[in-house]
ROLUMKOL-104080 format. One record per residue (C-alpha): x, y, z; residue number from 1. Coordinates in steps of 0.2 Angstrom, whole numbers, plus 5000, padded with zeros to 4 digits. Last residue first. Layout:
REM ROLUMKOL-104080
X/Y/Z/NUM
...
This chain:
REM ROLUMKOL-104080
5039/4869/4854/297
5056/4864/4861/296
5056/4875/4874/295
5039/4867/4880/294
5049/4848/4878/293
5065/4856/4886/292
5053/4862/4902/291
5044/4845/4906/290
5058/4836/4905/289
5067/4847/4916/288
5052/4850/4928/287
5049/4830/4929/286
5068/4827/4934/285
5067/4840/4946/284
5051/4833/4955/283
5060/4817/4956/282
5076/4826/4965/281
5061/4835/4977/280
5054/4818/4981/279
5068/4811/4986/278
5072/4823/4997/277
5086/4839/4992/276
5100/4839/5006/275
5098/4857/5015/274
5115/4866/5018/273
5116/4875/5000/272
5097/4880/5001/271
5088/4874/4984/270
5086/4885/4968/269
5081/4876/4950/268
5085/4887/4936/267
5076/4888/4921/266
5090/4899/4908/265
5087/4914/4896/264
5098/4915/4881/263
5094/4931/4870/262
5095/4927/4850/261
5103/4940/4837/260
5089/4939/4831/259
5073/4939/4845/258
5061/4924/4845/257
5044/4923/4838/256
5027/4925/4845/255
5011/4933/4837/254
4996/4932/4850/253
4981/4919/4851/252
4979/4916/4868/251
4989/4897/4863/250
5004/4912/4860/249
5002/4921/4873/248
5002/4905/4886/247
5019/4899/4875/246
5027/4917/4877/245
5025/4918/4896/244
5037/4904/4896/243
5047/4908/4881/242
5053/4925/4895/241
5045/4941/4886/240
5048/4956/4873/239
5035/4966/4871/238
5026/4975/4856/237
5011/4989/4859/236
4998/4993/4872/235
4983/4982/4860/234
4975/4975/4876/233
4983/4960/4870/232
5001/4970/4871/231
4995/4973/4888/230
4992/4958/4895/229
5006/4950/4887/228
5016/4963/4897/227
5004/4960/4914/226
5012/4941/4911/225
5031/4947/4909/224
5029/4956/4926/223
5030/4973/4932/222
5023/4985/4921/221
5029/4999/4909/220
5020/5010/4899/219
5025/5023/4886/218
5040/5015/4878/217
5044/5022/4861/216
5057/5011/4852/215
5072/5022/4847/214
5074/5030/4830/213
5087/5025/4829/212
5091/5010/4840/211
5102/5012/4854/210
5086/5012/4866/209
5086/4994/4861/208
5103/4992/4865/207
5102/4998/4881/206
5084/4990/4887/205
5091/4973/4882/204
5105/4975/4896/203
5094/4985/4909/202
5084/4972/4907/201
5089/4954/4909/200
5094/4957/4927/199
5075/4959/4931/198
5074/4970/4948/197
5055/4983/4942/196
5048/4991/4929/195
5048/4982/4912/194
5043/4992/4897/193
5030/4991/4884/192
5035/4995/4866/191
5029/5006/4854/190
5039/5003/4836/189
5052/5018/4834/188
5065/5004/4831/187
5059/4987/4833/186
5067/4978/4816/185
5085/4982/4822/184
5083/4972/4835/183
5079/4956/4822/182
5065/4946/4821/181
5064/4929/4818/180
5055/4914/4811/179
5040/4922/4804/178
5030/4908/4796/177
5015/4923/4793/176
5024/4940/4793/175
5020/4946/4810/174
5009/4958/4816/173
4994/4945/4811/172
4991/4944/4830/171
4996/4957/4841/170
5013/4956/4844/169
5025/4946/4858/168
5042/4944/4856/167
5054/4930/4862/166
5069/4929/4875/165
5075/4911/4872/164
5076/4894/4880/163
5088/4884/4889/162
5085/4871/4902/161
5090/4863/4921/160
5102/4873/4929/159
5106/4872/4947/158
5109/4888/4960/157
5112/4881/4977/156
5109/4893/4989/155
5118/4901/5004/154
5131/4910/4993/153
5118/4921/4982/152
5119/4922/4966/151
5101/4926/4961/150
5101/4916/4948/149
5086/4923/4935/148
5073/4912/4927/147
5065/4907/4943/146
5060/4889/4951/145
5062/4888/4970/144
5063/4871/4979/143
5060/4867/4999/142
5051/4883/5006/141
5049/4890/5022/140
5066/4885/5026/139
5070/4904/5030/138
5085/4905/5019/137
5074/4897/5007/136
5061/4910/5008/135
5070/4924/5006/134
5079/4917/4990/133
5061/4914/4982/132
5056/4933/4990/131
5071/4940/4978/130
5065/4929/4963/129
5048/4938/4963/128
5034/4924/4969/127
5022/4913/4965/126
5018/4899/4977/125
5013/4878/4975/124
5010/4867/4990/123
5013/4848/4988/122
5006/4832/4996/121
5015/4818/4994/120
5002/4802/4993/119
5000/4801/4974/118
5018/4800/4969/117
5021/4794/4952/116
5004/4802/4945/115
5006/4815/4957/114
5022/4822/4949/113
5016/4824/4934/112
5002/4835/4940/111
5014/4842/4948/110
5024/4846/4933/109
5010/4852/4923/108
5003/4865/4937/107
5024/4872/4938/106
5027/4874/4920/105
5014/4890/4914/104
5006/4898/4930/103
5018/4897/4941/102
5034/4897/4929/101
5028/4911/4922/100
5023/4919/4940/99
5041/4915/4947/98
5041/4901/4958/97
5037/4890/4974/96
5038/4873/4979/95
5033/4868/4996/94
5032/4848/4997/93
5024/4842/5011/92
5029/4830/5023/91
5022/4812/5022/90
5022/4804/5038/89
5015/4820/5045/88
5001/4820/5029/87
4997/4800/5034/86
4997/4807/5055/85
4985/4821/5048/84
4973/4809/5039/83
4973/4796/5052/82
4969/4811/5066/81
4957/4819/5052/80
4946/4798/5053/79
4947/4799/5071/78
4939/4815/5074/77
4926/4808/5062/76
4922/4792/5068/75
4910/4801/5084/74
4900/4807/5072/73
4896/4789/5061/72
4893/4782/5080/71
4880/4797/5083/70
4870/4795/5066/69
4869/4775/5072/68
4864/4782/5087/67
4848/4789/5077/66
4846/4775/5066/65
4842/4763/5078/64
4825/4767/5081/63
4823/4769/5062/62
4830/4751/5061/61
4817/4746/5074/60
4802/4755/5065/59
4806/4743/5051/58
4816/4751/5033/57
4811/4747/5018/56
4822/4738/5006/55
4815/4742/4986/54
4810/4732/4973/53
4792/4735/4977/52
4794/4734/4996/51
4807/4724/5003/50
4808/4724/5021/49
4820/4730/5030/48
4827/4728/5048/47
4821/4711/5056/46
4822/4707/5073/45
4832/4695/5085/44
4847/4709/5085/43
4860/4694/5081/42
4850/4687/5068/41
4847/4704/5060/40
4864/4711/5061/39
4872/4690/5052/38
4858/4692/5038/37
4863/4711/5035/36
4879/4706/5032/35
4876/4692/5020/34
4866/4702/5010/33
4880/4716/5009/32
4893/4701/5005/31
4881/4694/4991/30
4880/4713/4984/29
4900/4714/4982/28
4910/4727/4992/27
4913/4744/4988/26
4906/4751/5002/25
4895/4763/4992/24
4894/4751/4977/23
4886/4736/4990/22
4874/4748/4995/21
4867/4754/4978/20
4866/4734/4973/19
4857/4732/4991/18
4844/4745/4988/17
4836/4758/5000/16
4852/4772/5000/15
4854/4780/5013/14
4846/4767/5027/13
4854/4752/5017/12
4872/4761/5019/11
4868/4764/5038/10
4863/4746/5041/9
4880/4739/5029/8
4893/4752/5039/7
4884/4746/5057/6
4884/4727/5051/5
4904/4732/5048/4
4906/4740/5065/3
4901/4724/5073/2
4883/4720/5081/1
């Protein structure tokens, strides 16, 4: 017998009828027939037998069902090895970025991604901008997203999109069709702070603790996602990245951006003396499309 009588046998054994067979190998039910005609004439002995619609096995099939078991067992060492070897041909793609980014750009982009290409694996990390830098110097990544440049000399710092710092409030907060609120419109509001190394600030912290009265920060956290967290848990008013602000906003919070508007740019970070694959430049292309169209909503 050949490997593919062995395939048509052990598919008949599972599944008892030749139509089910023939979808399991994806092969046409006449080919299946065929198949099991060329085993049994080469064995000298019948397999099945059909029995009210369905093909029974002989007690020599069931014989032969046990090594059959062992063959299938012995294929799958072989099977990883031609997975691994397609993965190696393959590298992997280690993208890693800031929690919004993570949670709110990255998961659309890939999936993106794997529609144009299906056979490049990726793996996906959230991280403070800091550790992105670290790991690019270590080459343990290949592309970092963050909102910030980081300004350092061994990586390339590329801009790929614009947005704008926005508020989050409870919902109904805002005047409904909003489009804007000013700094001066926050003072003695309760606010929740940011704690932690965001250049953006010590900046915006300044001028609205210039305010009179000043907001009234009581908490502060360490990311733009516990923020939205707490302005949901009713903390007070916060002022996030657009990113973090599209996720609060299909949560059902009040969103609108600041007047005067704060900039805040996607920036896309690569080691200066690595030269970006193919793959990584197409990635790029997908994240900036992707980004100006959630900025642009």
């Amino acid at each position: 017998m050949r490997l593919r009588h062995i395939e048509v046998i052990q598919a008949l054994l599972q599944t008892g009828h030749v139509g089910t067979a023939a979808e399991w190998l994806q092969l046409a039910a006449p080919e299946v027939e065929e198949r099991l005609r060329e085993a049994e004439s080469q064995l000298g002995f019948m397999l099945f037998a059909s029995v009210r619609g369905r093909l029974q096995p002989t007690p020599e099939a069931r014989a032969l069902q046990v090594e059959i078991g062992h063959i299938y067992e012995a294929l799958e060492p072989v099977q990883r090895l031609a997975s691994s070897l397609k993965q190696y041909l393959a590298p992997p793609l280690r993208i890693i970025g800031t929690p919004p980014l993570a949670q709110q750009l990255l998961p659309q982009s890939l999936a993106a991604l794997r529609r144009r290409l299906p056979d490049v694996p990726c793996t996906l990390l959230s991280e403070p901008t800091r550790d992105i830098v670290r790991h690019l110097l270590l080459r343990d990544s290949d592309l970092g997203l963050s909102l910030h440049d980081p300004q350092h000399p061994d990586i390339h710092c590329q801009p790929l999109a614009q947005g704008k710092l926005q508020l989050l409030a409870p919902h109904g907060w805002l005047q409904p069709k909003q489009k804007y609120i000013s700094l001066q419109d926050l003072a003695g509001q309760a606010m929740v702070g940011l704690e932690g190394q965001d250049p953006l600030s010590p900046a915006l912290e300044n001028k609205l603790q210039a305010l009179r009265p000043a907001p009234t920060i009581q908490t502060r956290v360490q990311t733009h996602q516990m923020m939205r967290s707490m302005v949901e848990a009713g903390e007070g008013l916060a002022i996030v990245d657009p990113f973090t602000a599209l996720g609060a906003r299909a949560g059902g919070l009040d969103v609108c951006p600041l007047s005067p508007a704060v900039p805040i740019s996607l920036y896309a970070l690569t080691f200066k003396h690595a030269t970006p694959s193919a793959a990584i430049q197409t990635l790029l292309g997908i994240v900036t499309e992707q980004a100006e169209a959630m900025l642009a909503n």
